[in-house]
C-alpha positions in Angstrom: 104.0 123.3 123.8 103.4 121.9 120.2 102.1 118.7 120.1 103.6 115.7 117.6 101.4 113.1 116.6 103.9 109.9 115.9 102.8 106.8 113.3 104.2 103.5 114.0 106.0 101.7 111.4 105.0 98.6 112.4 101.3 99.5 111.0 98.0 97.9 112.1 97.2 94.1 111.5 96.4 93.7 108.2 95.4 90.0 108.4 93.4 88.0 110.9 95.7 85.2 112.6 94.5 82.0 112.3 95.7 78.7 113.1 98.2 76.3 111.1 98.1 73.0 110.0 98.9 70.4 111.9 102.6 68.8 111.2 102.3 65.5 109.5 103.9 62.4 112.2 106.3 61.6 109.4 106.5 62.1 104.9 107.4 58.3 104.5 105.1 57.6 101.5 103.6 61.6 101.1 103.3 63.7 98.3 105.2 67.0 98.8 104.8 69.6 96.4 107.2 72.5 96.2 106.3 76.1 95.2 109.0 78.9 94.4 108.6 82.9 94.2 111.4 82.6 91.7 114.0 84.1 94.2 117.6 82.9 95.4 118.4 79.9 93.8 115.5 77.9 94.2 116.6 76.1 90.7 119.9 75.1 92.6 118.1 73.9 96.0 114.8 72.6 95.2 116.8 69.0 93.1 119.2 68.8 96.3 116.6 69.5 98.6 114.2 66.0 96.7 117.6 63.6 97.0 118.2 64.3 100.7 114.2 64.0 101.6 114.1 60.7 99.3 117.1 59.1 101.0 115.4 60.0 104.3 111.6 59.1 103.5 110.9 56.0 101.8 108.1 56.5 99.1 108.0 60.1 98.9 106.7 61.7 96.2 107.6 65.1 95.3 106.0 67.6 92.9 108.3 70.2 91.7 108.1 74.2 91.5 108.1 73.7 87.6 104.5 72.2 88.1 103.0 75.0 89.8 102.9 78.8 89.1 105.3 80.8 90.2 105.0 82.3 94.1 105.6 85.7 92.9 106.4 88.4 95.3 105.6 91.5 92.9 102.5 92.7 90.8 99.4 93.8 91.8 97.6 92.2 94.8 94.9 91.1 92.2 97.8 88.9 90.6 99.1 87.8 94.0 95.2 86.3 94.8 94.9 84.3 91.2 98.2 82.7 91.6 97.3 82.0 95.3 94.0 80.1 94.1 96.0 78.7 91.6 98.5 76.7 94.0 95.4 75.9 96.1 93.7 74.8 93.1 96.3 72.2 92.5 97.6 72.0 95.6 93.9 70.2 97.0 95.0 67.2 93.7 97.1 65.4 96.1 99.8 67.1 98.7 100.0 66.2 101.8 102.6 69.0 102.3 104.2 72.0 101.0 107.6 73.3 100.4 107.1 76.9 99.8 109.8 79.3 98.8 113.3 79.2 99.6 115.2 81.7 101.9 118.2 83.8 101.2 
């Protein structure tokens, strides 16, 4: 009997799991900044997505996409780390929470 040796596609962990932030009580009066990989209509949603949380949220300020590098999901993984320390970079001026991406 010939013997098949069988690869998973799931693959091994490539990352160690760590914990996430804890969720702010409310963003009355926060600073969210927003952060786009340049994907499905982020241009559309992003400007509908800051009316409806400042009618909701009193004092809410909200950095837009256009003031922070582009999320990118191509190039090298080199490229993916700088633009990753980029947003942190920035991110660490202010934000108390992040919008990041936009689904499709």
């Amino acid at each position: 009997m010939e013997k098949i040796e069988v690869v998973s596609p799931v693959g091994d962990r490539g990352v160690e799991l760590k914990s996430i932030a804890p969720r702010l009580d409310t963003l009355e009066g926060k600073t969210i900044c927003e952060t786009w990989n340049r994907d499905f209509k982020g241009d559309v949603m992003f400007p509908v997505y800051r009316e409806l949380l400042k009618e909701r949220y009193p004092g809410i300020k909200i950095i837009p996409y256009t003031e922070f590098p582009s999320s990118i999901l191509t190039g090298t993984p080199e490229l993916q780390r700088k633009v990753s320390r980029q947003i942190s970079a920035m991110v660490e001026k202010g934000c108390d929470a992040m919008i990041s991406g936009n689904g499709g």
